[in-house]
C-alpha atoms as a printed R data frame, in Angstrom:
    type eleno elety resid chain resno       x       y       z
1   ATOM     1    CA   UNK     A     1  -8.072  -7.869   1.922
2   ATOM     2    CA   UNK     A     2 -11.483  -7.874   2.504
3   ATOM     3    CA   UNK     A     3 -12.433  -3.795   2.918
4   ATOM     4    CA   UNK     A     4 -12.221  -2.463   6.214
5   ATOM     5    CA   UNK     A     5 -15.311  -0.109   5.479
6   ATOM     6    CA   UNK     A     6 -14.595   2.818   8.219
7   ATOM     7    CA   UNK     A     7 -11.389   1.390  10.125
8   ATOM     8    CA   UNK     A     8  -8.793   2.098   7.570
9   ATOM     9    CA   UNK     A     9  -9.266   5.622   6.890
10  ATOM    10    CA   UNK     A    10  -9.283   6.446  10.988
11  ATOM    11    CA   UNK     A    11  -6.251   4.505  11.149
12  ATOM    12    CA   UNK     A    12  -4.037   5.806   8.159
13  ATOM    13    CA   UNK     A    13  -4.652   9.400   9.332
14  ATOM    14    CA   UNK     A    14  -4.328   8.765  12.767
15  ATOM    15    CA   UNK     A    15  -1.716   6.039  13.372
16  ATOM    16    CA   UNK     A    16   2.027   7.768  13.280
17  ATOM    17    CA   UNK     A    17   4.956   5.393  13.601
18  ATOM    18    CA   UNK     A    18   5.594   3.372  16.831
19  ATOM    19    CA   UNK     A    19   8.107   0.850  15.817
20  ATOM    20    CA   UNK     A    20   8.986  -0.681  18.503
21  ATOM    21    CA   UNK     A    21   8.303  -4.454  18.972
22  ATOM    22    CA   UNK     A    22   5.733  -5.179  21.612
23  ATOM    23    CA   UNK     A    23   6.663  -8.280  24.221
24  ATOM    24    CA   UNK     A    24   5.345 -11.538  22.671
25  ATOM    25    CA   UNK     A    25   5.664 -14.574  22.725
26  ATOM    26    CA   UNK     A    26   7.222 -14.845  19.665
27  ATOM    27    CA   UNK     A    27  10.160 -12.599  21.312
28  ATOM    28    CA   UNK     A    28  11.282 -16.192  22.871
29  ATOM    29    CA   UNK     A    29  14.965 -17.466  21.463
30  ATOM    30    CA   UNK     A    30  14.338 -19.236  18.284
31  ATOM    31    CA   UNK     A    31  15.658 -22.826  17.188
32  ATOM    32    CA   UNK     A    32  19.421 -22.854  16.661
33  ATOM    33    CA   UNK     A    33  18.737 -25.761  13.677
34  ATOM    34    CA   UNK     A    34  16.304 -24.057  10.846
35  ATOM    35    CA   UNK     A    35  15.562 -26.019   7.747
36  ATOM    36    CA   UNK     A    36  18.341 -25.512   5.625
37  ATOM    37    CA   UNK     A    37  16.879 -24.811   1.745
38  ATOM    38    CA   UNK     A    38  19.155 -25.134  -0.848
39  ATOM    39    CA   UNK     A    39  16.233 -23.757  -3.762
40  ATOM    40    CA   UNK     A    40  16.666 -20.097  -4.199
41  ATOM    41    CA   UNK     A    41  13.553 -18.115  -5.465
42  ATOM    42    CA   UNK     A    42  14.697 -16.483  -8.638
43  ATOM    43    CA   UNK     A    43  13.418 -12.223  -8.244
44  ATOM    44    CA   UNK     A    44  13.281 -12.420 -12.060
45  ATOM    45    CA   UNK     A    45   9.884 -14.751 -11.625
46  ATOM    46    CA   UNK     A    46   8.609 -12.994  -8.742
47  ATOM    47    CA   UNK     A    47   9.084  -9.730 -10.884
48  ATOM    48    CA   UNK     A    48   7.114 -11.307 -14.325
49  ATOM    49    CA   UNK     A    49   4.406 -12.961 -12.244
50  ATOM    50    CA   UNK     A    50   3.244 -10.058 -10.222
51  ATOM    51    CA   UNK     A    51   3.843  -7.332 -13.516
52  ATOM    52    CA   UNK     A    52   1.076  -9.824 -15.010
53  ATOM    53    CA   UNK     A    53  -1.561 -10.335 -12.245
54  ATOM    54    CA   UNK     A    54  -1.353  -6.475 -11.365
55  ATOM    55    CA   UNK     A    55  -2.005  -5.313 -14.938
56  ATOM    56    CA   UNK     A    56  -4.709  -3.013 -16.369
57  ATOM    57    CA   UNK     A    57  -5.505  -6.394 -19.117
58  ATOM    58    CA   UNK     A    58  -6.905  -7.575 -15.824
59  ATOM    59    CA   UNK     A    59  -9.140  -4.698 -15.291
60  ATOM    60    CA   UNK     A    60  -8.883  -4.908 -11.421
61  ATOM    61    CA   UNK     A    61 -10.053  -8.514 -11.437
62  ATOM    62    CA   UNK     A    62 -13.244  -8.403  -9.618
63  ATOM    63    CA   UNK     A    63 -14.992 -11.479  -9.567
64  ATOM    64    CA   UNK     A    64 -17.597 -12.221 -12.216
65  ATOM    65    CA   UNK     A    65 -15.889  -9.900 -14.689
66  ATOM    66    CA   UNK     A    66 -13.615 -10.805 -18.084
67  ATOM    67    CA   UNK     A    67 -10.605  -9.480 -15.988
68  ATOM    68    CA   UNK     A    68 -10.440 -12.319 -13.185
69  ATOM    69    CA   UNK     A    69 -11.020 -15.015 -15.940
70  ATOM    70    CA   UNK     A    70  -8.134 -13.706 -17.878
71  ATOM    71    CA   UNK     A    71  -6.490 -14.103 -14.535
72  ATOM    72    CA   UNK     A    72  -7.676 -17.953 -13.765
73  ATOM    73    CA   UNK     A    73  -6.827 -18.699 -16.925
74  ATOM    74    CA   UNK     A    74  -3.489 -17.322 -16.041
75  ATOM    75    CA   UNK     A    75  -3.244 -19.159 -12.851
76  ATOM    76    CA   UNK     A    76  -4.070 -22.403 -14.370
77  ATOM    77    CA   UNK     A    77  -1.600 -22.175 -16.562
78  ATOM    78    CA   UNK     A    78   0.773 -21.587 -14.036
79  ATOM    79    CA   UNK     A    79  -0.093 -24.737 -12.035
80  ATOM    80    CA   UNK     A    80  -0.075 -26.930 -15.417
81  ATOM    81    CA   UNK     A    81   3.429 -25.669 -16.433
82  ATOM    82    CA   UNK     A    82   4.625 -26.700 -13.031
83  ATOM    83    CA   UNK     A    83   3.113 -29.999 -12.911
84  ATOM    84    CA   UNK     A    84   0.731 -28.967  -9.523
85  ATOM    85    CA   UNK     A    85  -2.336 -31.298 -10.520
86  ATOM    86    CA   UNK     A    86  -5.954 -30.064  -9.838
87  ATOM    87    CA   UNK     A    87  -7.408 -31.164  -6.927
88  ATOM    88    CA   UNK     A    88 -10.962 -31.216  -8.705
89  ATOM    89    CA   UNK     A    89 -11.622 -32.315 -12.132
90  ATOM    90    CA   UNK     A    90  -9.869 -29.578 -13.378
91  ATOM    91    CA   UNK     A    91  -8.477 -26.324 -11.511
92  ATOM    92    CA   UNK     A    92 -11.992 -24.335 -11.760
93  ATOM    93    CA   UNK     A    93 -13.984 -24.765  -8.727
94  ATOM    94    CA   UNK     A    94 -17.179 -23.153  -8.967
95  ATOM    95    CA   UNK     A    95 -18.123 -20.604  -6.112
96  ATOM    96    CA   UNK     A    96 -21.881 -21.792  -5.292
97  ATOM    97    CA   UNK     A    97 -22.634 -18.223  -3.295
98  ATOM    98    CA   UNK     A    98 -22.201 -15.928  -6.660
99  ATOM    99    CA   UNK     A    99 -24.805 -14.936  -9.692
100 ATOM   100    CA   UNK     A   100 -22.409 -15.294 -12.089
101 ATOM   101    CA   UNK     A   101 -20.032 -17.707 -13.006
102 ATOM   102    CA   UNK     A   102 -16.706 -17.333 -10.967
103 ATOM   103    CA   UNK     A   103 -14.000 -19.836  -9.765
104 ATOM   104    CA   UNK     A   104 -11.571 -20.187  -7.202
105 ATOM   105    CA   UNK     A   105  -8.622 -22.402  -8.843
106 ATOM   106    CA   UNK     A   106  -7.188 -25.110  -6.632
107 ATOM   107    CA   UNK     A   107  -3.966 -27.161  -6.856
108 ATOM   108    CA   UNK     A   108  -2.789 -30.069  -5.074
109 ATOM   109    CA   UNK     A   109   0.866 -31.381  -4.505
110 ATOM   110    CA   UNK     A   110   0.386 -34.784  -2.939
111 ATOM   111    CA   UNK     A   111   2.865 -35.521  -0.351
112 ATOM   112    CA   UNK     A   112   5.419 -38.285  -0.106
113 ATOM   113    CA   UNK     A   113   4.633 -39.828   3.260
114 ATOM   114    CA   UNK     A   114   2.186 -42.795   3.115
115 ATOM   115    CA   UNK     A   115   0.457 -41.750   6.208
116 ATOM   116    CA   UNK     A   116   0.963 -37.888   6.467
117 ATOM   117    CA   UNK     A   117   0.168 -37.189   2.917
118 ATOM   118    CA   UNK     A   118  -3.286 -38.032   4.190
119 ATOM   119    CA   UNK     A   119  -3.132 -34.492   6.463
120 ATOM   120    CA   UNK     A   120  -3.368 -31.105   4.122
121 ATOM   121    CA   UNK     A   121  -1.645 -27.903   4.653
122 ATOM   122    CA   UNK     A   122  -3.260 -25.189   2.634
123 ATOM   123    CA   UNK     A   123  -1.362 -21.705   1.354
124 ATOM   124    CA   UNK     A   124  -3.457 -19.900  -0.207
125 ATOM   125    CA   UNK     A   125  -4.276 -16.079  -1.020
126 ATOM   126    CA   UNK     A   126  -6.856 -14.372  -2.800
127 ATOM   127    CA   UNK     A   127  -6.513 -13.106  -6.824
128 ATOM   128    CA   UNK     A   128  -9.459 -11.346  -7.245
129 ATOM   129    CA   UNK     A   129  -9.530  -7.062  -6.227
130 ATOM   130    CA   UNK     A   130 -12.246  -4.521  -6.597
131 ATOM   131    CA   UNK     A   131 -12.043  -4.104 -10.140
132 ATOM   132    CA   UNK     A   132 -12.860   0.003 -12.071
133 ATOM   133    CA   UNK     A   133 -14.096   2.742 -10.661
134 ATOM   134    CA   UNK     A   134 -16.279   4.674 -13.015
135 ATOM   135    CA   UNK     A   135 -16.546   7.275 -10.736
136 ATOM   136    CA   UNK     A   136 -13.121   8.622 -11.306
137 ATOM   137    CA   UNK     A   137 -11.941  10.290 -14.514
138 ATOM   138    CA   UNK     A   138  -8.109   9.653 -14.982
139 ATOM   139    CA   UNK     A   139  -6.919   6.373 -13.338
140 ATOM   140    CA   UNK     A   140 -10.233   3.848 -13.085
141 ATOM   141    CA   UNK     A   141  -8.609   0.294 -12.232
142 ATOM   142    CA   UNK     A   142  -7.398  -0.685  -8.815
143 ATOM   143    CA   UNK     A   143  -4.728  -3.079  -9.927
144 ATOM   144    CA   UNK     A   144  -4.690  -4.460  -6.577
145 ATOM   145    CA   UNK     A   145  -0.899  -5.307  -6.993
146 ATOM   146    CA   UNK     A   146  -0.470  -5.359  -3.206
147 ATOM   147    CA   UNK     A   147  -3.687  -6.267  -2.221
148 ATOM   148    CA   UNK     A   148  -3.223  -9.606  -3.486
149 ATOM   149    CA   UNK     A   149  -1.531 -10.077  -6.377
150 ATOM   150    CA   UNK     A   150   1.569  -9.820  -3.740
151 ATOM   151    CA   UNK     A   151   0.329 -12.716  -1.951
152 ATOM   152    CA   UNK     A   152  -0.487 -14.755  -4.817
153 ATOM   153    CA   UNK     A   153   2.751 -14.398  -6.059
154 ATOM   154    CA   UNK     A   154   4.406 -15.917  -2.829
155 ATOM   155    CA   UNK     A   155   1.854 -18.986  -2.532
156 ATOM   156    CA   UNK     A   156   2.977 -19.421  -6.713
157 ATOM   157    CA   UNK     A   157   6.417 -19.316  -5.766
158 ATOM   158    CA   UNK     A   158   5.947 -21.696  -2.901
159 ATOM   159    CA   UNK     A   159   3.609 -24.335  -5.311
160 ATOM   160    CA   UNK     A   160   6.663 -24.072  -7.554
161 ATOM   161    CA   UNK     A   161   8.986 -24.959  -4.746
162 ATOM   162    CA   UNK     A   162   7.011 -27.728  -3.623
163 ATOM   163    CA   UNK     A   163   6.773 -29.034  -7.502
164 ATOM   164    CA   UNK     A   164  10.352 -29.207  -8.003
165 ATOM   165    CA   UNK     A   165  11.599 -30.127  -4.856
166 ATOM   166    CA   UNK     A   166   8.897 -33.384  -3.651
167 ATOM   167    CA   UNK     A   167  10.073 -32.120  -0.416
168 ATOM   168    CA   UNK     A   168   6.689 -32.043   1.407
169 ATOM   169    CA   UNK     A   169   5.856 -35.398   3.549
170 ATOM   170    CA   UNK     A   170   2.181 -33.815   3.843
171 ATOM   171    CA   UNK     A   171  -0.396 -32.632   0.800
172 ATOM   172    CA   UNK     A   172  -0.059 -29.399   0.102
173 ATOM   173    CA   UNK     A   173  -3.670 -27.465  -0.728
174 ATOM   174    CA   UNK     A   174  -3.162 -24.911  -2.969
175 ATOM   175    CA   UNK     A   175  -5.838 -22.153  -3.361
176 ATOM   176    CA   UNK     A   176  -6.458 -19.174  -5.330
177 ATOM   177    CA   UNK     A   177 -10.009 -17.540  -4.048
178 ATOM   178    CA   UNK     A   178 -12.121 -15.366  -5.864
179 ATOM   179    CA   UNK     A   179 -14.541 -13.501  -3.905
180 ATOM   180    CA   UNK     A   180 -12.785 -12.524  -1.366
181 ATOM   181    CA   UNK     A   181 -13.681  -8.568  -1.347
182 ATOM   182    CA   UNK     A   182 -17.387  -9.303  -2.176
183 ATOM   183    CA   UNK     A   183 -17.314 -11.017   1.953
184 ATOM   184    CA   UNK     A   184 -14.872 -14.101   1.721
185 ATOM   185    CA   UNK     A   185 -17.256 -15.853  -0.743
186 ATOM   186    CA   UNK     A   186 -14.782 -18.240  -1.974
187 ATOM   187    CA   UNK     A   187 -13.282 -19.557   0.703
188 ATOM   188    CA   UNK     A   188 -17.078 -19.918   2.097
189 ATOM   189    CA   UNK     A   189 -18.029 -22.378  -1.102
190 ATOM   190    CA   UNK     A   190 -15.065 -24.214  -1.083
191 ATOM   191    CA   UNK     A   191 -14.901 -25.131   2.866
192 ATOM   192    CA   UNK     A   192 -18.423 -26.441   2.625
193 ATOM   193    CA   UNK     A   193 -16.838 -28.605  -0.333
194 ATOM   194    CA   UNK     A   194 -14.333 -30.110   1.510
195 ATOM   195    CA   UNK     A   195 -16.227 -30.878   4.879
196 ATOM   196    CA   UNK     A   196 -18.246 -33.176   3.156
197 ATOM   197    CA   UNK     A   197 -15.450 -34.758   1.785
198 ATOM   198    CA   UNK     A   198 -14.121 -35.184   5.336
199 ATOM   199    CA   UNK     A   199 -10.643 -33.168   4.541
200 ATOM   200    CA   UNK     A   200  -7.872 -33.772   6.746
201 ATOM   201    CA   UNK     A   201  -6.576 -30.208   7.986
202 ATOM   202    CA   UNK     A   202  -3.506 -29.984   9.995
203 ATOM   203    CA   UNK     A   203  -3.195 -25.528   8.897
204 ATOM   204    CA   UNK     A   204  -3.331 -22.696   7.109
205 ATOM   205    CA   UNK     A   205  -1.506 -19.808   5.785
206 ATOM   206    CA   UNK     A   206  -3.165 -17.373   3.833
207 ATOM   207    CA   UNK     A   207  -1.256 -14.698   2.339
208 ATOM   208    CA   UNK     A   208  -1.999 -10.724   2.509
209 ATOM   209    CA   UNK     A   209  -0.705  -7.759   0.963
210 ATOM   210    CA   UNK     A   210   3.253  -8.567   1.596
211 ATOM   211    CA   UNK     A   211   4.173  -6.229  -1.196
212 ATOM   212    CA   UNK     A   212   6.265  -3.812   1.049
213 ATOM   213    CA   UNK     A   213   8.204  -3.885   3.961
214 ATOM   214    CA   UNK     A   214   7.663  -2.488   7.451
215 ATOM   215    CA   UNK     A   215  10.006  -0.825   9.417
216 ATOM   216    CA   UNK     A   216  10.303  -3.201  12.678
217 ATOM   217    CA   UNK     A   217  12.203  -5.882  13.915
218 ATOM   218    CA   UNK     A   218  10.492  -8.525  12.222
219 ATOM   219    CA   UNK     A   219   9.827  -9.344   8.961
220 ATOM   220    CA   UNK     A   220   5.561  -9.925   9.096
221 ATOM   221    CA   UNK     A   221   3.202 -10.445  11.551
222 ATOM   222    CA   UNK     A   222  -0.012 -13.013  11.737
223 ATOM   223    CA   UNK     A   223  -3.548 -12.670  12.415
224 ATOM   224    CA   UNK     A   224  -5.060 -14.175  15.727
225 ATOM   225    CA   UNK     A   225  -1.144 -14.112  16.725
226 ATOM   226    CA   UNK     A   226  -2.802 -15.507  19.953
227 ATOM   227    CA   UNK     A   227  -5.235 -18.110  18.706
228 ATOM   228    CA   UNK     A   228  -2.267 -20.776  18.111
229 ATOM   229    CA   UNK     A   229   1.737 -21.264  18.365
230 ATOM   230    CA   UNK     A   230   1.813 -20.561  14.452
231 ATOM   231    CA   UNK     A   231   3.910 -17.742  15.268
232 ATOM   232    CA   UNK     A   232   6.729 -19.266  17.161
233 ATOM   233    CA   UNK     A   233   6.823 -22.326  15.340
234 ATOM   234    CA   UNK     A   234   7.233 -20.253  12.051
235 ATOM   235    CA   UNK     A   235   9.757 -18.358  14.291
236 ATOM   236    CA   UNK     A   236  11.840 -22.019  15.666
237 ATOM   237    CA   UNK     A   237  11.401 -23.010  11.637
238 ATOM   238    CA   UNK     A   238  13.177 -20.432  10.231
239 ATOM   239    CA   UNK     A   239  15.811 -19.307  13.417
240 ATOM   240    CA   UNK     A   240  14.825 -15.624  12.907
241 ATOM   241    CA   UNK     A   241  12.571 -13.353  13.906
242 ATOM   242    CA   UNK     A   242  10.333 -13.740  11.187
243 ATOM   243    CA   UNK     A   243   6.837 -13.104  12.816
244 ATOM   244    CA   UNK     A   244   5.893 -10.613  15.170
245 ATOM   245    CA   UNK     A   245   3.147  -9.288  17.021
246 ATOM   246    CA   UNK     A   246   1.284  -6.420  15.322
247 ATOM   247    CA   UNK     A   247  -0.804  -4.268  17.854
248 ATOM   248    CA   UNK     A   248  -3.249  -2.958  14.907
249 ATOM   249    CA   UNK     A   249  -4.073  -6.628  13.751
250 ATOM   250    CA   UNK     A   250  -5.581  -7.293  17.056
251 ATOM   251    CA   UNK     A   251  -7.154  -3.870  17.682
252 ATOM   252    CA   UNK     A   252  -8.845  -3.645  14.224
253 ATOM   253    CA   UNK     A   253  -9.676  -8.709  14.502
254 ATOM   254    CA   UNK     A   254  -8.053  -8.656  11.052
255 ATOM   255    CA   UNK     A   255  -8.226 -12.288  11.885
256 ATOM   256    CA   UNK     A   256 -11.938 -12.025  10.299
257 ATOM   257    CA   UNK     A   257 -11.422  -9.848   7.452
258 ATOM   258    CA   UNK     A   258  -9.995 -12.542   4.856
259 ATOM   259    CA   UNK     A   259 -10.054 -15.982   3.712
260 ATOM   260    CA   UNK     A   260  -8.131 -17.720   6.496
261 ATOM   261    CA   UNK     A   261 -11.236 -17.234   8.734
262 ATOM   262    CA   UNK     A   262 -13.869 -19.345   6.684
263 ATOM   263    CA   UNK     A   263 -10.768 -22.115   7.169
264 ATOM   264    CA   UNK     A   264 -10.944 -21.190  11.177
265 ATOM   265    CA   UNK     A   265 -14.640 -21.301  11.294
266 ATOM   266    CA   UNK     A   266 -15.358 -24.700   9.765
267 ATOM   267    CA   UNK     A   267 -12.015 -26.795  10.751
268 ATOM   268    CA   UNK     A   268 -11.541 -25.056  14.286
269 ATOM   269    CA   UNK     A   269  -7.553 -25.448  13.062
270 ATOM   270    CA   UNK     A   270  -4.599 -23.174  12.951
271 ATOM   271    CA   UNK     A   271  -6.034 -20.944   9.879
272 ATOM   272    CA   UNK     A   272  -4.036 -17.636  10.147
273 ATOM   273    CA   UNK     A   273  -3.362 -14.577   7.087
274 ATOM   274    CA   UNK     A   274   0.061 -13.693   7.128
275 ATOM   275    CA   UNK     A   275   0.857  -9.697   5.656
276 ATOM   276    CA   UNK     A   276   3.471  -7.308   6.136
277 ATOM   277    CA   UNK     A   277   0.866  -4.208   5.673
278 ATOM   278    CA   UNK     A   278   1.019  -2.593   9.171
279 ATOM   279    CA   UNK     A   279  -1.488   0.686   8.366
280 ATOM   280    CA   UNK     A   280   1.538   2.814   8.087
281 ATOM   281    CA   UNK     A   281   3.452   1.365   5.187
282 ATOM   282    CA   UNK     A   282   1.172   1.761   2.402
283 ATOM   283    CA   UNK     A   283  -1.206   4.772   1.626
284 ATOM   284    CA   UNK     A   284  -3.359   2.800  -1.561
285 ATOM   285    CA   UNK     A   285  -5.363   0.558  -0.065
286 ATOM   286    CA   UNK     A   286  -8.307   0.182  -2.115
287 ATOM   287    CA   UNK     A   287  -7.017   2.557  -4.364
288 ATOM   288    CA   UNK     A   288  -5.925   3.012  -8.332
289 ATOM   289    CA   UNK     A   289  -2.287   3.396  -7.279
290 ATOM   290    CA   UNK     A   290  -2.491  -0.015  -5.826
291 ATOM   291    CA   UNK     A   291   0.580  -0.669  -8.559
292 ATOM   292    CA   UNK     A   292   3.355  -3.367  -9.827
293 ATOM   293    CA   UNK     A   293   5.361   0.099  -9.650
294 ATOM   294    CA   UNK     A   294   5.134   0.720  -6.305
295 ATOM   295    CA   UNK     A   295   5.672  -2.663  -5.165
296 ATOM   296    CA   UNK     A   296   9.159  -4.216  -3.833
297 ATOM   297    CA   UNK     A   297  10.427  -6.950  -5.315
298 ATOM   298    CA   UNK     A   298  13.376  -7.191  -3.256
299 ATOM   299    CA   UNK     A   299  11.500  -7.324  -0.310
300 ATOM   300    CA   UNK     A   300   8.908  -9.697  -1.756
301 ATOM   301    CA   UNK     A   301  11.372 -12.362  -2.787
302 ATOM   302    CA   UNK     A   302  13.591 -12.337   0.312
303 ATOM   303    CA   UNK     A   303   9.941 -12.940   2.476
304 ATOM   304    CA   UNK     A   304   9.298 -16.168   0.004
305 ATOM   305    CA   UNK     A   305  12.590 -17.456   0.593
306 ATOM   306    CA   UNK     A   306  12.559 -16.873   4.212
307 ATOM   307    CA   UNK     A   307   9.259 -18.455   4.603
308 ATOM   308    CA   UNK     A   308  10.335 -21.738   2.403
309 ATOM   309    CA   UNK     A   309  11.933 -23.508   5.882
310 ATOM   310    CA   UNK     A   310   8.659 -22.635   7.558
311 ATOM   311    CA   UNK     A   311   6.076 -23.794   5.255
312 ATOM   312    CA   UNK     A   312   8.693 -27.214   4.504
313 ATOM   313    CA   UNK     A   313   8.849 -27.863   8.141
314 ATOM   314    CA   UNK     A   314   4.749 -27.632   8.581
315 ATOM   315    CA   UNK     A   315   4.839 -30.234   5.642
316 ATOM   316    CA   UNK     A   316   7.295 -32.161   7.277
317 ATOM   317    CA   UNK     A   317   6.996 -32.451  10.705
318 ATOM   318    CA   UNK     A   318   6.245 -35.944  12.495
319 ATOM   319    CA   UNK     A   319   3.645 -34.683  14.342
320 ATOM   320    CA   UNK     A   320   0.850 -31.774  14.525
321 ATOM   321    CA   UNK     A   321   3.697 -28.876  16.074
322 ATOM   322    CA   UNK     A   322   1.253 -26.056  15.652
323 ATOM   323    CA   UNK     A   323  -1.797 -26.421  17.960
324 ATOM   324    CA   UNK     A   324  -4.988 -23.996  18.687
325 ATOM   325    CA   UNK     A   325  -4.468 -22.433  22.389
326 ATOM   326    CA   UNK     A   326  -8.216 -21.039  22.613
């Protein structure tokens, strides 16, 4: 997540547990028919993929560095061995806002409908961190397991889904950024890309930090939980309470603080960052102990799989269900 400069520190020291779940719309009763998904994410995969992204090889994968490549270059290997073609030439897509070299990598899984393969539905996250700090004298690289390699890891595990399975009516966008934490850079240069090219939105989800659990009755929550029905829908689409409304995410717009905003801001479509880090779960934000040992698994697989009849059903669905309300 894009650093919350002075926020984060006033909240993690002030903030003490209040677990209760505000009223919301998303409190509503919930579809009685969810997609029913057969595919069960294997923990095994989720485990391996995250161990790798989160490693000090990477060196904190900040962008412009030898670390992130070795992490495109892990990424892209990912999408070839699961048959998700690139959506450009090849998977590299070259920030235009950086100095030096650096890449977000984009996949595409065309859909199966003649007519709504021609809308997009875009999951993405961001894989690059804030890379070593050479300030401190023991532990220098922020891994940045949970801040994103967690969310990369579900939008790999949903590409993979949507490989095997040819389940998706729409085209599925997927998108890796780089340059998130140097001010949403990627997302930026590849947004400008695709409105000349006239791409056919219908939404977004952006992953964030969903490396741990929260203690409330729902499983996540969104950003801009009032800009759209996102929440809801998600909500009807997978019969539980899956999303929830987050006081802190409003109080603090993270909304504007990662990659789903430069989507908002040039589309003016349902672009939202979905996270499970509520300011009281997590003390290493930004931090060296940002670690694959401190993440759960469990919890990380069991939010992919619950999130598989949402994201099929926003592939699927015969018409545009989730719909700006401001």
């Amino acid at each position: 997540m894009k650093k919350l400069y002075f926020l984060l520190p006033l909240v993690l020291l002030a903030c003490k547990s209040n677990n209760s779940a505000v009223n919301d719309p998303s409190s509503s009763k919930v579809s009685s028919q969810p997609v029913e998904i057969t595919y069960k994410v294997e923990q095994t995969n989720v485990s391996d993929f995250l161990k790798y992204l989160s490693s000090d090889e990477l060196e904190g994968r900040e962008t412009g560095t030898k670390g992130i490549e070795k992490a495109a270059e892990f990424l892209e290997g990912f999408l070839k061995k699961n048959n998700v073609k690139p959506y450009f030439k090849t998977y590299r897509d070259t920030l235009t806002n950086f100095k030096t070299p650096a890449f977000n990598i984009v996949g595409v899984i065309e859909g199966n409908d003649p007519e709504l393969k021609k809308e997009f539905v875009v999951l993405s996250a961001h894989y690059d961190h804030i890379g070593v700090d050479k300030n401190k004298k023991e532990d220098v690289i922020n891994n940045g397991a949970n801040d994103d390699a967690s969310g990369v890891t579900a939008v790999a595990e949903m590409a993979k889904y949507f490989s095997e399975t040819k389940s998706n009516k729409r085209s599925i966008l997927i998108v890796f950024f780089a340059g998130e934490e140097k001010g949403l850079l990627g997302s930026k240069s590849l947004v400008e890309k695709l409105k000349v090219q006239k791409f056919n939105l219908y939404a977004q989800l952006n992953i964030e930090m969903i490396g741990v659990p929260m203690k409330r009755d729902y499983l996540a929550y969104i950003t801009g939980f009032d800009k759209s029905n996102m929440a809801e829908k998600i909500n009807e689409y997978t019969g539980k309470k899956t999303i929830g409304f987050l006081p802190k995410e409003a109080e603090y717009k993270l909304f504007y603080r990662s990659d789903n905003y430069s989507f908002y801001e040039a589309f003016k479509k349902p672009c939202q960052s979905i996270s499970t880090f509520d300011f009281e779960n997590f003390e290493f934000y930004h931090h060296p102990s940002d670690e694959f040992k401190v993440m759960d698994i469990p919890h990380m697989t069991s939010f992919i799989q619950e999130f598989l009849p949402a994201v099929t059903q926003i592939a699927n669905s015969k018409t545009q269900e989730i719909t700006m309300k401001n």
